[in-house]
C-alpha positions as CSV (number, residue, x, y, z in Angstrom):
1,X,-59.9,108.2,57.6
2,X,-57.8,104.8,58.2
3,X,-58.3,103.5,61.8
4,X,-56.0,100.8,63.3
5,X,-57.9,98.9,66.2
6,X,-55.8,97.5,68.6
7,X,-57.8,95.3,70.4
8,X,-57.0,93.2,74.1
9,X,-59.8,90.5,74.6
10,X,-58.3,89.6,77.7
11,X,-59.4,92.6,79.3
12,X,-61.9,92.8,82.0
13,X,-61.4,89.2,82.5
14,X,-62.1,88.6,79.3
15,X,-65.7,90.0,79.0
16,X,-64.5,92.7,76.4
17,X,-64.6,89.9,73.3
18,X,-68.3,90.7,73.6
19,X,-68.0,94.2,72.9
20,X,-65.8,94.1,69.6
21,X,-68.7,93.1,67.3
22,X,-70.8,96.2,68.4
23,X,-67.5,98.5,67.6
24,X,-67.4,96.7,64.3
25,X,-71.0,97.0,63.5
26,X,-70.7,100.4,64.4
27,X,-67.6,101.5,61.9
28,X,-69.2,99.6,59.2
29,X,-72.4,101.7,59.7
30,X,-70.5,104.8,59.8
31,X,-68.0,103.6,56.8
32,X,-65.2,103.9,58.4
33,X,-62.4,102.2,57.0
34,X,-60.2,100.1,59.6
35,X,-58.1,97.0,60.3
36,X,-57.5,95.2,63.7
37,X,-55.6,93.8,65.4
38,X,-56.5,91.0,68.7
39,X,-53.5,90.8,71.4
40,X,-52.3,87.9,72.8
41,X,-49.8,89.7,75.4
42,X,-50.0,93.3,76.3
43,X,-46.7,93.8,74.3
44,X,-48.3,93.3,71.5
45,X,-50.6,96.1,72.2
46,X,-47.0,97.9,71.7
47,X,-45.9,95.8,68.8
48,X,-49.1,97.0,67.0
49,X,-49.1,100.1,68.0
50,X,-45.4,101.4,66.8
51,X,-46.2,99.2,63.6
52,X,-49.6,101.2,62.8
53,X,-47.9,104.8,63.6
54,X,-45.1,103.6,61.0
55,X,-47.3,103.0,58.2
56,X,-49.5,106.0,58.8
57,X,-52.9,105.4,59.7
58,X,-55.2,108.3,61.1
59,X,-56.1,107.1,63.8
60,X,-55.0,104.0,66.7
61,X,-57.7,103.3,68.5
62,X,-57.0,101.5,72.0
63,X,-59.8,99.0,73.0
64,X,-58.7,97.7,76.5
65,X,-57.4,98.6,80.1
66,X,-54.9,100.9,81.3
67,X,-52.3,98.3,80.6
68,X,-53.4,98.3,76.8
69,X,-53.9,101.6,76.8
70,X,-50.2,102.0,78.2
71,X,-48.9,100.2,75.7
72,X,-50.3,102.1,72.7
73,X,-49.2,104.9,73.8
74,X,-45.6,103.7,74.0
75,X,-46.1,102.7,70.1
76,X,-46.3,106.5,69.3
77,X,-42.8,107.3,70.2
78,X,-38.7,107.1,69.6
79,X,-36.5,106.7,72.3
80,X,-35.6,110.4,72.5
81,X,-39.1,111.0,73.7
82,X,-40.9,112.9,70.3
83,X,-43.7,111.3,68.2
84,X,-43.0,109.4,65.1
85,X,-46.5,110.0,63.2
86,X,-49.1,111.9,63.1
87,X,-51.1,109.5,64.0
88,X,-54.2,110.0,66.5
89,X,-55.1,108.0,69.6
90,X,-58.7,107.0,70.4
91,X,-59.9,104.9,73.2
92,X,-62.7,102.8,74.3
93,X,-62.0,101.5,77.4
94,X,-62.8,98.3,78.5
95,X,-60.9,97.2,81.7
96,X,-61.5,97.4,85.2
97,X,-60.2,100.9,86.3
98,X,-60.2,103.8,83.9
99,X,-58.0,106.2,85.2
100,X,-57.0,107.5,82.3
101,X,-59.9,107.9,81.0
102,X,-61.7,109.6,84.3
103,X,-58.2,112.1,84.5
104,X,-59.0,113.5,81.2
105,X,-62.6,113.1,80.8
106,X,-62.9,110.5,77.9
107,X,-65.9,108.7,77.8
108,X,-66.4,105.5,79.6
109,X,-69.9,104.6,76.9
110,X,-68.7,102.5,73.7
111,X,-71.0,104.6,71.8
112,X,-70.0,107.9,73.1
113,X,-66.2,107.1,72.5
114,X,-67.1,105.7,68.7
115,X,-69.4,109.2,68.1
116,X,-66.4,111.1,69.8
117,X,-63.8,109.2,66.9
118,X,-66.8,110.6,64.1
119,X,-66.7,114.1,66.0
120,X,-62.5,114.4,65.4
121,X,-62.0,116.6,68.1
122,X,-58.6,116.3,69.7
123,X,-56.4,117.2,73.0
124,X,-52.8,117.9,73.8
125,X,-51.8,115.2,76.6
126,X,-48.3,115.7,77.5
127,X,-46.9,112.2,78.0
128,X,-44.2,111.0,80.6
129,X,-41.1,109.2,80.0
130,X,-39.6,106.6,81.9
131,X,-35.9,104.8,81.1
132,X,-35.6,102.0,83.5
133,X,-33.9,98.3,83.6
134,X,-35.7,95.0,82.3
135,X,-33.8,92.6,84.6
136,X,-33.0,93.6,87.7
137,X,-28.3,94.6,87.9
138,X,-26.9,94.6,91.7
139,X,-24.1,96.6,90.6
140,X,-25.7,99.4,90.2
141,X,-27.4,99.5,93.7
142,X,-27.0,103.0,94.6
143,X,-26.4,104.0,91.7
144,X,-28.1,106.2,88.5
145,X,-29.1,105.1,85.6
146,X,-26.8,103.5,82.8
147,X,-27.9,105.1,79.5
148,X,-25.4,102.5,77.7
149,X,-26.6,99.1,80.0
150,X,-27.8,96.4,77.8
151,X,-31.0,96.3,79.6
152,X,-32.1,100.0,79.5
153,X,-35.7,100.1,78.3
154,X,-37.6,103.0,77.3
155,X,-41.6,103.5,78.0
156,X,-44.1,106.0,78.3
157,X,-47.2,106.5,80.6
158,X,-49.8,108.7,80.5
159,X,-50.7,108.2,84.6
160,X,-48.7,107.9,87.1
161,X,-45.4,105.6,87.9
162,X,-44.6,103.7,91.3
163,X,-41.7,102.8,93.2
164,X,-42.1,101.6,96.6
165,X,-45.1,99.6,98.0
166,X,-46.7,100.2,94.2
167,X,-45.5,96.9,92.5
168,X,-46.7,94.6,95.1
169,X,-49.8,96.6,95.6
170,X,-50.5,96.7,91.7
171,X,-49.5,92.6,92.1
172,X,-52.1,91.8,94.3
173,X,-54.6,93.5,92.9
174,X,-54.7,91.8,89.5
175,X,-54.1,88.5,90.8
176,X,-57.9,87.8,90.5
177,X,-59.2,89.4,93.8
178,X,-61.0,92.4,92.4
179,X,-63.2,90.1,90.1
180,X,-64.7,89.0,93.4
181,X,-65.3,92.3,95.4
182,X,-65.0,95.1,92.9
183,X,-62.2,97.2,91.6
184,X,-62.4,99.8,94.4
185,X,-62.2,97.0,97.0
186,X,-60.0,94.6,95.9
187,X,-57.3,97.5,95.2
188,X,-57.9,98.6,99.1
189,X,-57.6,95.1,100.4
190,X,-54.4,94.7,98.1
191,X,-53.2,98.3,99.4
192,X,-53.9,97.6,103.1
193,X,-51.3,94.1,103.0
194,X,-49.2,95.7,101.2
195,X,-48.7,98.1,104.3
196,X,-48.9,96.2,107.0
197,X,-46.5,93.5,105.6
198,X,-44.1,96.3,103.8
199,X,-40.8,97.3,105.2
200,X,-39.7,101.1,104.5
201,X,-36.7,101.6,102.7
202,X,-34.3,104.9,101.8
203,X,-33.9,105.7,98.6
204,X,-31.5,107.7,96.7
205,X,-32.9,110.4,94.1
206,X,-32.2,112.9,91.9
207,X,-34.6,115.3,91.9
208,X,-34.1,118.4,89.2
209,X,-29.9,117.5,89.4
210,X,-30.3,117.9,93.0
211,X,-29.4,114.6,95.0
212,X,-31.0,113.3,98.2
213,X,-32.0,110.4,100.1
214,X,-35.4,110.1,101.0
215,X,-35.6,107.8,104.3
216,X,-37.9,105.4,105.2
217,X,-39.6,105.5,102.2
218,X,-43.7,103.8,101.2
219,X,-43.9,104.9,98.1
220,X,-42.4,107.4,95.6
221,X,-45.9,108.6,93.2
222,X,-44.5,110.6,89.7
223,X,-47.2,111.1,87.5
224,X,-49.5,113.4,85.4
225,X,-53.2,112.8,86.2
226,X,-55.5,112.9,89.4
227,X,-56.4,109.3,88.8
228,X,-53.6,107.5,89.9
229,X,-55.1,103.4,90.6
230,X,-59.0,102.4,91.4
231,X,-60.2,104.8,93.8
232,X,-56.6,106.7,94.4
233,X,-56.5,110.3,93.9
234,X,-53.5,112.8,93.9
235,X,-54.9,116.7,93.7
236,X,-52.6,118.5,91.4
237,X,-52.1,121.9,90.0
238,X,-50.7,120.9,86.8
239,X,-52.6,122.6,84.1
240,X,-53.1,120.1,80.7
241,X,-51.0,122.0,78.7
242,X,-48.0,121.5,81.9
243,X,-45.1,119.5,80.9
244,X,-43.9,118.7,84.4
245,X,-44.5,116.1,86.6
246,X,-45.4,116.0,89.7
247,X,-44.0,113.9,92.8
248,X,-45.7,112.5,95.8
249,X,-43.2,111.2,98.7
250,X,-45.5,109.1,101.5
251,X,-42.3,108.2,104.1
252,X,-42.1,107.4,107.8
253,X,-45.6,106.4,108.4
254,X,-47.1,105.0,111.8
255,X,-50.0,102.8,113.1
256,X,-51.6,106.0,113.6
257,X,-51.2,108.2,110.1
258,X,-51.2,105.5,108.0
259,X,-55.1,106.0,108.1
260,X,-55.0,110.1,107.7
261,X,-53.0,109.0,104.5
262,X,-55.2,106.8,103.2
263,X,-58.2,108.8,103.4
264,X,-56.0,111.9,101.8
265,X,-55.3,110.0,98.9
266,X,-58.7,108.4,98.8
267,X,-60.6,111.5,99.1
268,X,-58.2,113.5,96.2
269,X,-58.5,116.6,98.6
270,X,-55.5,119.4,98.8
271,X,-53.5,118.6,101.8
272,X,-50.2,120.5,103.4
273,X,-47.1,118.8,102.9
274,X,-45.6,117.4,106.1
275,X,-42.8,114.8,107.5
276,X,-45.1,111.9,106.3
277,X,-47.1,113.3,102.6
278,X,-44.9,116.0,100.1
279,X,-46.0,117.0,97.4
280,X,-43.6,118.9,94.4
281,X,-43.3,119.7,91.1
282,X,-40.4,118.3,89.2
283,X,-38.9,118.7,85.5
284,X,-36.7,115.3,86.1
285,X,-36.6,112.4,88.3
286,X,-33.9,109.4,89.1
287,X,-34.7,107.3,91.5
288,X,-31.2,105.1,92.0
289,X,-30.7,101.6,92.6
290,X,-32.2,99.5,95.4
291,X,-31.2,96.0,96.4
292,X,-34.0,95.8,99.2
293,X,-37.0,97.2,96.9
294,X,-36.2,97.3,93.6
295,X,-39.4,97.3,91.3
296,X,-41.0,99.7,89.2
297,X,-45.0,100.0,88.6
298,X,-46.7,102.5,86.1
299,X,-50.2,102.7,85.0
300,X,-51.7,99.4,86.9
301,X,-48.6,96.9,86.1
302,X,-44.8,95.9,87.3
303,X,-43.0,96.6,84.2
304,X,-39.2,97.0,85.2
305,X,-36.4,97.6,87.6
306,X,-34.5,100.6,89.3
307,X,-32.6,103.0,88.6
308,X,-35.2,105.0,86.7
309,X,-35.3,108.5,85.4
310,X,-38.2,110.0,84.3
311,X,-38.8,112.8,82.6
312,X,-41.1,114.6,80.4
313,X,-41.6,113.4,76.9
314,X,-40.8,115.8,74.5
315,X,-43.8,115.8,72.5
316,X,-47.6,116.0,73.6
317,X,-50.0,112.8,71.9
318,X,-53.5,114.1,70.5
319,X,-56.2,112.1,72.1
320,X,-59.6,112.1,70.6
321,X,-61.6,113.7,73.5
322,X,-65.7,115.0,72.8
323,X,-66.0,118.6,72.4
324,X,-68.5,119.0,75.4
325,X,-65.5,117.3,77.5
326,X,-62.8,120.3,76.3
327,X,-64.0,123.0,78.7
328,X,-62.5,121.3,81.9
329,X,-59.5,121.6,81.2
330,X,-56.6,124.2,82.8
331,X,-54.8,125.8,80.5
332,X,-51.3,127.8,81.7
333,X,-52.8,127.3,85.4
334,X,-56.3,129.3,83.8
């Protein structure tokens, strides 16, 4: 087996750096044959990523945050959405909220992700897609999506994606604050300003090639996992081997059910879908463009610019997951 390690030292604050000599030691043990790779920006994690799919190693393992781990994934795919190798993905995470790890039940232990990469045991994890802008283009306020506009980028998350309150929230939680109270709190605190200072906004959408606008928006959740963002929970019936998405619409909230909200999405419980909280399942969604709130947040970090369309990616990745992890998971709803 040839193993590419993709490695961020910056995550966690930069505590992981103490953690790569144990993964080393441990590979080395257990003759494994690898190379790595240290990041300097999370492109790079990317860069590394699409270059270690093209020349065919085994196995990319991701050793870093959600960000990172973002990243990686996106290095596994074309534009048109279908893999480019038959590469594997491992991960070890070492960041500060593992959503994607806690959504699909990797292990959070270096060890028990290193024995899991020895084990080979593998899942299907349908990816998402998302085309968006890099630079934010008034003319297309209220508008779709250009699929010739010089900035169109392509990415692809394994989470959950954001437009609304999401960017600023995600913003103010990594600008330092949770290395002082914790993940869970820092997130809340950054969630809580976000909504008092936040002014609801319609949005235009395309939901399944029907159109809409969606008033007084908060925030517009697409995604694939429970684990959406340190604490945040969205209770799904997508099965793993489900290729939709689903969509979470939080609009017109008051001083009063802004609360019931919060403790909905904290507590991951099944709710009924009302004027404030939907919930649906979608094949495709555009979310035009916005002149008053016009960012785009997936998997922890503003990456981009409205109009978006997101969409299923064509082609599930195979994760390295432990075997006593495989029995959780749904399949065709079972």
């Amino acid at each position: 087996m040839r193993c590419l390690l993709i490695l961020n030292p910056g995550s966690q604050g930069g505590k992981s750096k103490a953690k790569f000599e144990r993964i080393f030691a441990f590979l080395h043990n257990n003759k494994v044959k690898f190379d790595y790779k240290l990041t300097k920006t999370l492109d790079d994690a990317y860069t590394f990523s699409l270059e270690g799919n093209k020349k065919g190693y085994d196995l990319i393992l991701a050793v870093g945050g959600d960000g990172t781990i973002n990243r990686v994934i996106s290095g596994f795919y074309d534009l048109q959405g279908k893999r480019i190798s038959n590469s594997k993905l491992a991960v070890i995470h070492t960041g500060t909220s593992p959503d994607f790890c806690k959504s699909y039940n990797l292990p959070l232990e270096i060890d028990q992700a290193l024995n899991a990469v020895l084990e080979g045991k593998t899942i299907q994890i349908p990816m998402a897609k998302i085309t968006y802008l890099s630079e934010y283009d008034q003319t297309l306020d209220g508008q779709p999506l250009s699929l010739s506009h010089k900035k169109l980028q392509t990415s692809y998350f394994a989470c959950c994606a954001n437009i609304g309150i999401g960017a600023a929230v995600a913003r103010g939680a990594n600008s330092g604050i949770r290395d002082y109270i914790g993940d869970f709190a820092g997130t809340l605190v950054s969630l809580i300003k976000g909504l008092v200072s936040y002014h609801p906004v319609n949005f235009s959408v395309c939901i399944d090639g029907k159109q809409e606008v969606l008033e007084k928006v908060y925030n517009i959740f697409v995604g694939k996992t429970t684990y959406i963002a340190s604490g945040l929970k969205v209770k799904n019936e997508l099965a793993l081997n489900d290729p939709r998405l689903y969509g979470l619409i939080i609009k017109k909230l008051g001083l009063v059910n802004w609360v019931k909200v919060l403790q909905k999405l904290y507590s991951g419980n099944e709710f009924a879908n009302n004027s404030t909280m939907s919930l649906l399942y979608v094949q495709q969604m555009e979310i035009f463009g916005s002149s008053t709130n016009n960012e785009i947040e997936f998997d922890g970090d503003p990456r981009g610019f409205l109009p978006c369309k997101i969409e299923p990616a064509l082609d599930a990745l195979e994760v390295i997951c432990p075997q006593k992890g495989l029995h959780r998971f749904k399949i065709d709803g079972k």
